[in-house]
TITORFI-870017 format. One record per residue: residue number from 1; x, y, z of N, C-alpha, C in turn; residue in one letter; chain. Coordinates in pm, 1 decimal. Example, Ala and Ser with C-alpha at 12.3 -4.5 7.8 and 13.67 -1.06 7.14 Angstrom:
<nodes>
<node seq="1" n_c1="1319.0" n_c2="-569.0" n_c3="780.0" ca_c1="1230.0" ca_c2="-450.0" ca_c3="780.0" c_c1="1320.0" c_c2="-330.0" c_c3="780.0" type="A" mol="A"/>
<node seq="2" n_c1="1285.0" n_c2="-225.0" n_c3="708.0" ca_c1="1367.0" ca_c2="-106.0" ca_c3="714.0" c_c1="1290.0" c_c2="3.0" c_c3="787.0" type="S" mol="A"/>
</nodes>
This chain:
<nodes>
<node seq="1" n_c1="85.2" n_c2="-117.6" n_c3="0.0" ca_c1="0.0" ca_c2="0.0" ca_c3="0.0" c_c1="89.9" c_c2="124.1" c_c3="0.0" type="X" mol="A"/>
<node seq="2" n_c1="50.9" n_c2="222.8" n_c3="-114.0" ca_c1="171.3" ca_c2="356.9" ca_c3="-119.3" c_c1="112.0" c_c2="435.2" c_c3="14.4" type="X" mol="A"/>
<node seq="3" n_c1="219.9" n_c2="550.0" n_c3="50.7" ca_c1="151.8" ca_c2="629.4" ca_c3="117.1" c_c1="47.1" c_c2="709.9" c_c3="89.3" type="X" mol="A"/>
<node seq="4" n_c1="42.1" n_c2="765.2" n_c3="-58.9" ca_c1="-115.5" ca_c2="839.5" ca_c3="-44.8" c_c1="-243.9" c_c2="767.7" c_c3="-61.6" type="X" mol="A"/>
<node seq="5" n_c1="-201.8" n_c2="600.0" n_c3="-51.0" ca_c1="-359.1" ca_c2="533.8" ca_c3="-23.8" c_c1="-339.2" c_c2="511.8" c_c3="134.2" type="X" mol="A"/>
<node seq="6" n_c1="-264.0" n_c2="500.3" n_c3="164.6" ca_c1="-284.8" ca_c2="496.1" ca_c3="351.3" c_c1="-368.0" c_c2="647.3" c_c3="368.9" type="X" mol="A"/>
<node seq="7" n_c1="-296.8" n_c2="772.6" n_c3="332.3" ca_c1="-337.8" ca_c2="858.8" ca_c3="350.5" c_c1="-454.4" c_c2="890.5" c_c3="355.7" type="X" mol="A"/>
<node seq="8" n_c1="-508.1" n_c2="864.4" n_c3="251.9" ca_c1="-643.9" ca_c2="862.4" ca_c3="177.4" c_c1="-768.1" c_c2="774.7" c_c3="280.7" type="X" mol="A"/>
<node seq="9" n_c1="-687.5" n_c2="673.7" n_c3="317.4" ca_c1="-810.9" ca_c2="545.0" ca_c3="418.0" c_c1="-777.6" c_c2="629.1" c_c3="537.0" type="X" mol="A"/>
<node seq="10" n_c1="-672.7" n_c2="705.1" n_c3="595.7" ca_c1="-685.8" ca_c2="754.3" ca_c3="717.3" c_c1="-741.3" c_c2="928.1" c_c3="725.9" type="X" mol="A"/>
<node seq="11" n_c1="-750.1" n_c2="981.7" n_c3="617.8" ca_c1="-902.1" ca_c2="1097.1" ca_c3="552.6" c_c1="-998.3" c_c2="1020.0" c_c3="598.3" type="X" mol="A"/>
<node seq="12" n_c1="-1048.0" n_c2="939.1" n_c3="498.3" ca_c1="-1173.7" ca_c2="886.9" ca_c3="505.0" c_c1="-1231.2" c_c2="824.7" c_c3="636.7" type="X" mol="A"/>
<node seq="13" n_c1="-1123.7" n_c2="778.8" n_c3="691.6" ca_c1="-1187.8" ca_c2="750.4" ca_c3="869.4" c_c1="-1218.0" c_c2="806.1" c_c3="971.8" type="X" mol="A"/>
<node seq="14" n_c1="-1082.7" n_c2="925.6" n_c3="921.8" ca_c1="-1109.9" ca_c2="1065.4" ca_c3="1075.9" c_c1="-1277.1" c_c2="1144.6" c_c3="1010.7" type="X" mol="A"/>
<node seq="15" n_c1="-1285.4" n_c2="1154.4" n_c3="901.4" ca_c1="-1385.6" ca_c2="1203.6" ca_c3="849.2" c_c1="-1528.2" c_c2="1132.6" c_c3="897.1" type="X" mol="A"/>
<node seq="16" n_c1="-1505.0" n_c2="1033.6" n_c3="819.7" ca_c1="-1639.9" ca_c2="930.0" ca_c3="964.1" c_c1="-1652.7" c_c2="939.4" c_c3="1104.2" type="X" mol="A"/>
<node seq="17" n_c1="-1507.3" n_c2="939.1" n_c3="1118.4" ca_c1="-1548.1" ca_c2="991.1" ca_c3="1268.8" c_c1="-1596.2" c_c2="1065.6" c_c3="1331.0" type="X" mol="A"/>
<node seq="18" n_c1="-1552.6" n_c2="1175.7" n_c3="1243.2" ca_c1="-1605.6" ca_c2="1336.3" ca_c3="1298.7" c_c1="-1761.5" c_c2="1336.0" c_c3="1255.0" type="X" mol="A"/>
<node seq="19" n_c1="-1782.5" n_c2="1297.7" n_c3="1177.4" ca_c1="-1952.4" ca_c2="1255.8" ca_c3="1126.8" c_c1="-2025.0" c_c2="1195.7" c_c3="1226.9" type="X" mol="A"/>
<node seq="20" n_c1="-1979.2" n_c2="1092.8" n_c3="1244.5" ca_c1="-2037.1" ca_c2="998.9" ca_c3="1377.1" c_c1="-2045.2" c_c2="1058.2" c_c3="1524.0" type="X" mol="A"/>
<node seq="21" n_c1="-1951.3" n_c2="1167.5" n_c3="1582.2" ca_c1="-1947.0" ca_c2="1228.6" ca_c3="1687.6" c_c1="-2070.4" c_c2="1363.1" c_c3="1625.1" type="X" mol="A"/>
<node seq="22" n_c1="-2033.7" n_c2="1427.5" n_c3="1571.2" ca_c1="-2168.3" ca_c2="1557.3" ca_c3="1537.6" c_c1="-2264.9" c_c2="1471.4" c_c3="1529.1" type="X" mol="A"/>
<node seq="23" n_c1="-2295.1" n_c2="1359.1" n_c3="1476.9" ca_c1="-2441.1" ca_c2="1282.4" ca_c3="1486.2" c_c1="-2488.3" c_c2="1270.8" c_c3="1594.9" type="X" mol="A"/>
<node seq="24" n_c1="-2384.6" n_c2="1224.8" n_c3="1687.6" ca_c1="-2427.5" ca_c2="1180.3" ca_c3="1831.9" c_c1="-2458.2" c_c2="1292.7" c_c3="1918.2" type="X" mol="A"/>
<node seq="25" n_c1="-2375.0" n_c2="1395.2" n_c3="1900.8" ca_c1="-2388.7" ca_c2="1536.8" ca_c3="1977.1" c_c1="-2554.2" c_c2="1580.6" c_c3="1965.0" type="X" mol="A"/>
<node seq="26" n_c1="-2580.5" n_c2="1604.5" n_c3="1808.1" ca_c1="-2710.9" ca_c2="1645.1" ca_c3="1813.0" c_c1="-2812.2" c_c2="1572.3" c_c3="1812.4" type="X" mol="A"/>
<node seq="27" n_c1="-2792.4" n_c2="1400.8" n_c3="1813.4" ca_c1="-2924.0" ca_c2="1334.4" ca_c3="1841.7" c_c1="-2911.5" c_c2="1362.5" c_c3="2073.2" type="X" mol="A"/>
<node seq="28" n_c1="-2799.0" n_c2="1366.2" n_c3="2110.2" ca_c1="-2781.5" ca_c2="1422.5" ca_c3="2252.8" c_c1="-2901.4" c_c2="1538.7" c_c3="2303.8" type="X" mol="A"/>
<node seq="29" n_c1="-2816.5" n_c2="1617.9" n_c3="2232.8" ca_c1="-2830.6" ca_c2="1742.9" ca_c3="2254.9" c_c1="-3030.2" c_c2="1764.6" c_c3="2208.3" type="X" mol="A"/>
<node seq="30" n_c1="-3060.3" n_c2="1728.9" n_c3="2137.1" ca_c1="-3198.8" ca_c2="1691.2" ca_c3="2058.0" c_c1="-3326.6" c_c2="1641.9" c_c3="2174.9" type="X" mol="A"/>
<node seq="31" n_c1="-3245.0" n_c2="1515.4" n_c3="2253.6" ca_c1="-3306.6" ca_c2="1436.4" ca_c3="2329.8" c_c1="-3345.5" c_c2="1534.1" c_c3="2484.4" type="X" mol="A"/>
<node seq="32" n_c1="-3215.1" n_c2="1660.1" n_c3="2503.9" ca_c1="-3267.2" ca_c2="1720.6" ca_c3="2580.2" c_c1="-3341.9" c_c2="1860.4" c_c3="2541.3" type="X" mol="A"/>
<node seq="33" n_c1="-3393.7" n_c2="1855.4" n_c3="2439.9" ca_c1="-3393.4" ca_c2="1995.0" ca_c3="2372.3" c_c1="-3352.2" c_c2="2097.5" c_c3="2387.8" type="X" mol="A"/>
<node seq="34" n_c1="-3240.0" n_c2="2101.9" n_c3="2345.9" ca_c1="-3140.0" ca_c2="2216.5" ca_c3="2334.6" c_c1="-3073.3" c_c2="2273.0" c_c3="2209.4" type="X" mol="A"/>
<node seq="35" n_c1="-2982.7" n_c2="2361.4" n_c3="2202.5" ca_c1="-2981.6" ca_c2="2422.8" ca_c3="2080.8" c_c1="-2844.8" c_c2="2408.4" c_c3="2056.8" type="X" mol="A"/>
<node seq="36" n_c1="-2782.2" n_c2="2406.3" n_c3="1927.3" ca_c1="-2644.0" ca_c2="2418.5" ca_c3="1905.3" c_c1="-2595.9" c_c2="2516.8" c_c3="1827.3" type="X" mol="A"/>
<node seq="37" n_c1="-2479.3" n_c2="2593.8" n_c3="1802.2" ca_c1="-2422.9" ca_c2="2726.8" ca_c3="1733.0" c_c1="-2336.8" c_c2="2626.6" c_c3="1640.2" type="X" mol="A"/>
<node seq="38" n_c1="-2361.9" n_c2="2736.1" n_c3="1529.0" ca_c1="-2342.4" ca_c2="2660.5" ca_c3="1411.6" c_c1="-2219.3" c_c2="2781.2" c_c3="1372.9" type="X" mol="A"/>
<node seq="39" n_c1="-2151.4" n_c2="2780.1" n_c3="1290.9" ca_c1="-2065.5" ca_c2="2871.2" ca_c3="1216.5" c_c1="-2066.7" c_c2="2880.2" c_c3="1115.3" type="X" mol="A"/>
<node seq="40" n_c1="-2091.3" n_c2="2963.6" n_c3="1038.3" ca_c1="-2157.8" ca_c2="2951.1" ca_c3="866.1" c_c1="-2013.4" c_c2="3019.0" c_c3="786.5" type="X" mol="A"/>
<node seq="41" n_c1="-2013.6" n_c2="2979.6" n_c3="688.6" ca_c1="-1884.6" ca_c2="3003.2" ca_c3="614.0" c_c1="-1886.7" c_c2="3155.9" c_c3="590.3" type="X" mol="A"/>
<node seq="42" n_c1="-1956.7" n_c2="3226.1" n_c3="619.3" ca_c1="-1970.1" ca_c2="3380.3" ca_c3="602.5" c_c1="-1915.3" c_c2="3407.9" c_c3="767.6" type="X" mol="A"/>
<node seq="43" n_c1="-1892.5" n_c2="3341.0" n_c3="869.8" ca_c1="-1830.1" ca_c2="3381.9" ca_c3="979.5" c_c1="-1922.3" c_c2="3383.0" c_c3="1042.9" type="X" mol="A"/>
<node seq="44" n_c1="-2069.0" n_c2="3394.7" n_c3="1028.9" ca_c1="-2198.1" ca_c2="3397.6" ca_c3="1161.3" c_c1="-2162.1" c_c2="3282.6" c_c3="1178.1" type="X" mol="A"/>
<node seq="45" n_c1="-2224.7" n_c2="3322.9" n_c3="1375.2" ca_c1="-2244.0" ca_c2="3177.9" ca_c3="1395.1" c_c1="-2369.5" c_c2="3222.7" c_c3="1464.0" type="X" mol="A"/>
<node seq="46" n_c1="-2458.9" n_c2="3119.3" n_c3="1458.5" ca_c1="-2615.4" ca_c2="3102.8" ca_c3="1482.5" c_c1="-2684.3" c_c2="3025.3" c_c3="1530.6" type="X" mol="A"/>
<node seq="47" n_c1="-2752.7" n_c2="2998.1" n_c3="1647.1" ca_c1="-2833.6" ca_c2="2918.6" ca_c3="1721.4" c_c1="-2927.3" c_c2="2827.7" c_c3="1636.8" type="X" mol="A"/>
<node seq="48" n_c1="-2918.2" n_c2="2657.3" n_c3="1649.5" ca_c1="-3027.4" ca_c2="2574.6" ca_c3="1594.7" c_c1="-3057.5" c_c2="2499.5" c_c3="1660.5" type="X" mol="A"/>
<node seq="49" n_c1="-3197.1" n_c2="2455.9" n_c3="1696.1" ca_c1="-3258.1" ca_c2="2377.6" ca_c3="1720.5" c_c1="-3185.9" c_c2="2237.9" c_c3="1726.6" type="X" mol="A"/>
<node seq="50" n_c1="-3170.4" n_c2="2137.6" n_c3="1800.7" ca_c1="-3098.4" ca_c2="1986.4" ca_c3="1767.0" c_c1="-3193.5" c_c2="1916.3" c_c3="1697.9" type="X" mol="A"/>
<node seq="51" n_c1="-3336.1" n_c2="1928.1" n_c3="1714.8" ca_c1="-3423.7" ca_c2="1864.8" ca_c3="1697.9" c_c1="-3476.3" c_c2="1903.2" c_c3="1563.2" type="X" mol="A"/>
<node seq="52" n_c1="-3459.8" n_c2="2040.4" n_c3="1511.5" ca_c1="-3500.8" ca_c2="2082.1" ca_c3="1393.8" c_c1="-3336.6" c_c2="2057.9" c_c3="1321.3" type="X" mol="A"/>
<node seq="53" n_c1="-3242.8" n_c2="2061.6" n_c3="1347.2" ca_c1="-3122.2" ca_c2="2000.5" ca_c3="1233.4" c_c1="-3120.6" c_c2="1862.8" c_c3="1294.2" type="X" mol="A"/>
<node seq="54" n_c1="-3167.3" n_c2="1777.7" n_c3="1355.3" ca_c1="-3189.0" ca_c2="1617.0" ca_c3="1333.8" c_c1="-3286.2" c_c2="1566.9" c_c3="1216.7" type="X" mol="A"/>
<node seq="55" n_c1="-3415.7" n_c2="1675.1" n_c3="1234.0" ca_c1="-3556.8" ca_c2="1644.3" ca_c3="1135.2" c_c1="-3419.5" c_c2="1683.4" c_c3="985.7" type="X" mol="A"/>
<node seq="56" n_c1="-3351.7" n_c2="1780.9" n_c3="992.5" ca_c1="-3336.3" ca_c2="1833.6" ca_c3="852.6" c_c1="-3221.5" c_c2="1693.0" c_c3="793.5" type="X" mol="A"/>
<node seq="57" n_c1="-3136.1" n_c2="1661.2" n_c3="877.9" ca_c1="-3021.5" ca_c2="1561.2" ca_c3="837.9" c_c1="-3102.4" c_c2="1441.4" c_c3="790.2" type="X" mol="A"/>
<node seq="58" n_c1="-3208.2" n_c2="1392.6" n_c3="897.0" ca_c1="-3308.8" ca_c2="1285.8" ca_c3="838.9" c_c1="-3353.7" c_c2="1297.0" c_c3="697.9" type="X" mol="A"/>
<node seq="59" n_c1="-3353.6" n_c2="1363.1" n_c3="661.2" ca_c1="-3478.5" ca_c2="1387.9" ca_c3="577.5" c_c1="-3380.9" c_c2="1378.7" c_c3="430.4" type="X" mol="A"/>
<node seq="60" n_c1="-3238.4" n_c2="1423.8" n_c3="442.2" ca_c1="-3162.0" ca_c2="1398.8" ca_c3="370.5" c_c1="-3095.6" c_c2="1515.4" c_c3="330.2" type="X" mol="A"/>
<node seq="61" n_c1="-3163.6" n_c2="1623.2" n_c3="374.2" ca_c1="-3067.5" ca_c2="1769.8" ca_c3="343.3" c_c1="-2952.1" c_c2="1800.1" c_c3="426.8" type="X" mol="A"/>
<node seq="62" n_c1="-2843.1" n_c2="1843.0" n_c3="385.8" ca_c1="-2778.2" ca_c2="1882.2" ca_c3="437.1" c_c1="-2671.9" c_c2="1976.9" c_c3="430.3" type="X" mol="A"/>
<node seq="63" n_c1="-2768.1" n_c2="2116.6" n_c3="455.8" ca_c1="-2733.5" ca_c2="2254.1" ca_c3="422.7" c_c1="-2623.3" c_c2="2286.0" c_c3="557.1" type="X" mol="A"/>
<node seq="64" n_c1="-2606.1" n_c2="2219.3" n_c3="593.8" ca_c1="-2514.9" ca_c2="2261.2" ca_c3="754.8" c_c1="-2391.7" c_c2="2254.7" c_c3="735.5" type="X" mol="A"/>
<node seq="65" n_c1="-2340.2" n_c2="2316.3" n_c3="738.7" ca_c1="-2190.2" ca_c2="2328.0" ca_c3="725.5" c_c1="-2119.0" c_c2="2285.5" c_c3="882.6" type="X" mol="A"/>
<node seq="66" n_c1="-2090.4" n_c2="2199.8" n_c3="906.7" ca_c1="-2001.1" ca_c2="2169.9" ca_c3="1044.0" c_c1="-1872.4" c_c2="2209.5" c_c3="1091.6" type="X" mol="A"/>
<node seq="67" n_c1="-1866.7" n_c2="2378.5" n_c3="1116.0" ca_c1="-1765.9" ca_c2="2396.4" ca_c3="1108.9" c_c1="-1816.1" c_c2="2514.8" c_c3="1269.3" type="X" mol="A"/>
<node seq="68" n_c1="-1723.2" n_c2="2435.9" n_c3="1371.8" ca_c1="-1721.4" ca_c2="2540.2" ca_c3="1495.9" c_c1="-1856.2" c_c2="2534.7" c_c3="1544.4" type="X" mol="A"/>
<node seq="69" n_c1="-1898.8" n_c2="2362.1" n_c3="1590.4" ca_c1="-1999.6" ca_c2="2334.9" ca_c3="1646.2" c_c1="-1953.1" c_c2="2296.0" c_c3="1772.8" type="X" mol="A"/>
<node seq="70" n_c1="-2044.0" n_c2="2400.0" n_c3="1925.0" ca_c1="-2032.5" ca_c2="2329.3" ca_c3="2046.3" c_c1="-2199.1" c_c2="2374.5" c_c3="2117.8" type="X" mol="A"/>
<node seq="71" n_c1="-2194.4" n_c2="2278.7" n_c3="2220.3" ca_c1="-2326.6" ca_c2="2276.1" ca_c3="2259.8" c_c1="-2343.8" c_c2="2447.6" c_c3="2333.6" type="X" mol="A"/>
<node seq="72" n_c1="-2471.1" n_c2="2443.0" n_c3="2339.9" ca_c1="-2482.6" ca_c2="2626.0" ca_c3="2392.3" c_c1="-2437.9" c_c2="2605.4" c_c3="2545.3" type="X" mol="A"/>
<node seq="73" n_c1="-2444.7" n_c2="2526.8" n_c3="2620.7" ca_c1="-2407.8" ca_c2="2524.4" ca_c3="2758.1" c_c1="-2296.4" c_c2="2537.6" c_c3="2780.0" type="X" mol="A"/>
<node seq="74" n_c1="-2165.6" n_c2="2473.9" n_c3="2695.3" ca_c1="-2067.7" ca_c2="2515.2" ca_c3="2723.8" c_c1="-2025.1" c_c2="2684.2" c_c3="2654.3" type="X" mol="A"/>
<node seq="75" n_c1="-2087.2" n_c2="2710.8" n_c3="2589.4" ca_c1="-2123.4" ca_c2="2878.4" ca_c3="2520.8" c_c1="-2190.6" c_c2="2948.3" c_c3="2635.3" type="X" mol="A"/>
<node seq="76" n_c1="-2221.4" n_c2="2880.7" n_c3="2723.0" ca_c1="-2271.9" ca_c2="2993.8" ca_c3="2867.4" c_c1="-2169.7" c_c2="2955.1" c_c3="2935.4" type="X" mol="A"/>
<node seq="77" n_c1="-2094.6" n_c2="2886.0" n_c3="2951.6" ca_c1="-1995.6" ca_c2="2865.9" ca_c3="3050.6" c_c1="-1874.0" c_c2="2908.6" c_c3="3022.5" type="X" mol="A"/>
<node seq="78" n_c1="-1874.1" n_c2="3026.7" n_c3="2895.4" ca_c1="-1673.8" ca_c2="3104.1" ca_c3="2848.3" c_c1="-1715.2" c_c2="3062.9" c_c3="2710.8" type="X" mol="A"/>
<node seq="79" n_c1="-1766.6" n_c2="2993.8" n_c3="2687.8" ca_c1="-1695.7" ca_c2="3002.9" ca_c3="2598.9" c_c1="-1740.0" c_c2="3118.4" c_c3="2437.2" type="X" mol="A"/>
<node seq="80" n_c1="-1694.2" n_c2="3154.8" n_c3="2354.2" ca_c1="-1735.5" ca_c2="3308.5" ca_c3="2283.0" c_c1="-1849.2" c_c2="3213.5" c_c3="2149.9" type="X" mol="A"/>
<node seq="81" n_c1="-1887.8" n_c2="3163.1" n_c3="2151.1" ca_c1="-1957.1" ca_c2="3107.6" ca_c3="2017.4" c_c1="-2055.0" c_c2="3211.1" c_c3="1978.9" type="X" mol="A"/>
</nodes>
């Protein structure tokens, strides 16, 4: 196996991973209804629903950009989201 197919299978896994953890965060976060800050490639970042971006991921859209997602509780506790 060359190195840029190792490379390539170890992309593709951290990438699942990180998929699989934001899944879990907002089916979490969902279950207690709470909200998560999103960061939009224009630099807002903006309060959503877990439960309304769980309905939207279900459904098969996926307008969300995952970039500089943390739950709002730790955003009341310091941190600047």
């Amino acid at each position: 196996m060359s190195t840029e197919e190792e490379y390539k299978e170890l992309s593709a896994k951290l990438r699942y991973g990180l998929e699989l953890a934001e899944q879990r965060l907002i089916e979490e976060t969902a279950r207690r209804e709470g909200t998560l800050c999103y960061g939009r490639p224009d630099g807002k970042v903006v309060r959503v629903s877990a439960t309304e971006l769980l309905k939207l991921r279900q459904s098969g859209e996926n307008n969300t950009a995952s970039v500089a997602v943390c739950a709002c509780s730790e955003m009341e506790s310091g941190w600047d989201c």
